[in-house]
C-alpha positions as CSV (number, residue, x, y, z in Angstrom):
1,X,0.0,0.0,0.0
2,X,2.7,2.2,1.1
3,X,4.8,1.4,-2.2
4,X,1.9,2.1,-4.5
5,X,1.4,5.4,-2.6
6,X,5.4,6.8,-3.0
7,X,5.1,5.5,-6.6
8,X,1.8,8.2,-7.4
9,X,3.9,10.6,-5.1
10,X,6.7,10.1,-7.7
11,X,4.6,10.6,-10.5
12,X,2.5,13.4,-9.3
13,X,4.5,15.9,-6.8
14,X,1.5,17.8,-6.9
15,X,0.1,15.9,-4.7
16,X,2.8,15.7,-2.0
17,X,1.1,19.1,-0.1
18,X,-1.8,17.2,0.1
19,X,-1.0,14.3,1.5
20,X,1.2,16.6,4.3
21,X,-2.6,18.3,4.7
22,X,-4.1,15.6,5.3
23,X,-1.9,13.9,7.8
24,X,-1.3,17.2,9.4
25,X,-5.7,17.2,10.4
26,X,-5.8,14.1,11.2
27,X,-3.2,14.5,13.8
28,X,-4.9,17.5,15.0
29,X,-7.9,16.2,15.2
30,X,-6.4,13.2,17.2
31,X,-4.2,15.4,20.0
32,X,-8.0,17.7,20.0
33,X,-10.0,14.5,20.8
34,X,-7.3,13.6,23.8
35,X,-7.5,16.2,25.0
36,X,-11.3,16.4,25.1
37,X,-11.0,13.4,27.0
38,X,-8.9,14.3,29.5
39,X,-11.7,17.0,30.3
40,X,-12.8,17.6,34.1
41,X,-16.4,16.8,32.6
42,X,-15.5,13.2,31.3
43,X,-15.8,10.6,34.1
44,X,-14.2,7.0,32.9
45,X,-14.6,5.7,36.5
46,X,-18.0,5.9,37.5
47,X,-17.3,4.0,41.0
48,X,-14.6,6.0,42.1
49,X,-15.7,9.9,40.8
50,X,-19.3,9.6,39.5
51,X,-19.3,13.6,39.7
52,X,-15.5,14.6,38.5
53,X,-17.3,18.2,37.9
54,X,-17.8,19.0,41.4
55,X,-13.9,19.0,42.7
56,X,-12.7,21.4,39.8
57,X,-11.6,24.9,41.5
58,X,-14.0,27.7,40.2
59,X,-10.9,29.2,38.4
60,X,-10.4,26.5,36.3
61,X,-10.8,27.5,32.6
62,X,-12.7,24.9,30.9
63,X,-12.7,26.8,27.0
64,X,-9.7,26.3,24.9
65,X,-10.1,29.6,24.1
66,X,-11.1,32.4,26.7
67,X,-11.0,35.7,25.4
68,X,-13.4,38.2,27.5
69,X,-13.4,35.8,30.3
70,X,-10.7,36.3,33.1
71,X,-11.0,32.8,35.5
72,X,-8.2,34.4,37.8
73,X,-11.1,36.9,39.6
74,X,-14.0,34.5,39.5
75,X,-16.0,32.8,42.7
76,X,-17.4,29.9,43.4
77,X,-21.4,30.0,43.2
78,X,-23.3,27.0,44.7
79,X,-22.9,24.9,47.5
80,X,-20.2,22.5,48.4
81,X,-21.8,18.8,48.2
């Protein structure tokens, strides 16, 4: 498979930028989706943290991107179960 692939590449090297594209997303895509699930809101244990939510400090920033929001100054609202 590989072979047949670096013998188009050698006949087309139009195509090489493409192929860097493409692996280039899908390895963005991949380190995105870790990261999702490495979230505070993802619970893989169920027994041991059923509620992972809860023990996250209210200045945790949970976008990837924050821009008018400043988590430093914020405070906790709700009780503590």
């Amino acid at each position: 498979m590989l072979r047949m692939m670096f013998q188009q590449l050698k006949k087309h090297p139009a195509l090489i930028p493409q192929f860097f594209f493409l692996v280039l997303g899908m390895g963005g895509a991949s380190l995105y989706l870790a990261r999702l699930a490495k979230g505070p809101h993802v619970s893989w244990c169920h027994k041991t943290n059923p509620e992972p939510w809860n023990q996250v400090s209210p200045t945790y920033q949970y976008k990837f991107v924050a821009i008018e929001t400043d988590y430093k100054n914020l405070k906790k609202e709700g009780p503590d179960f």
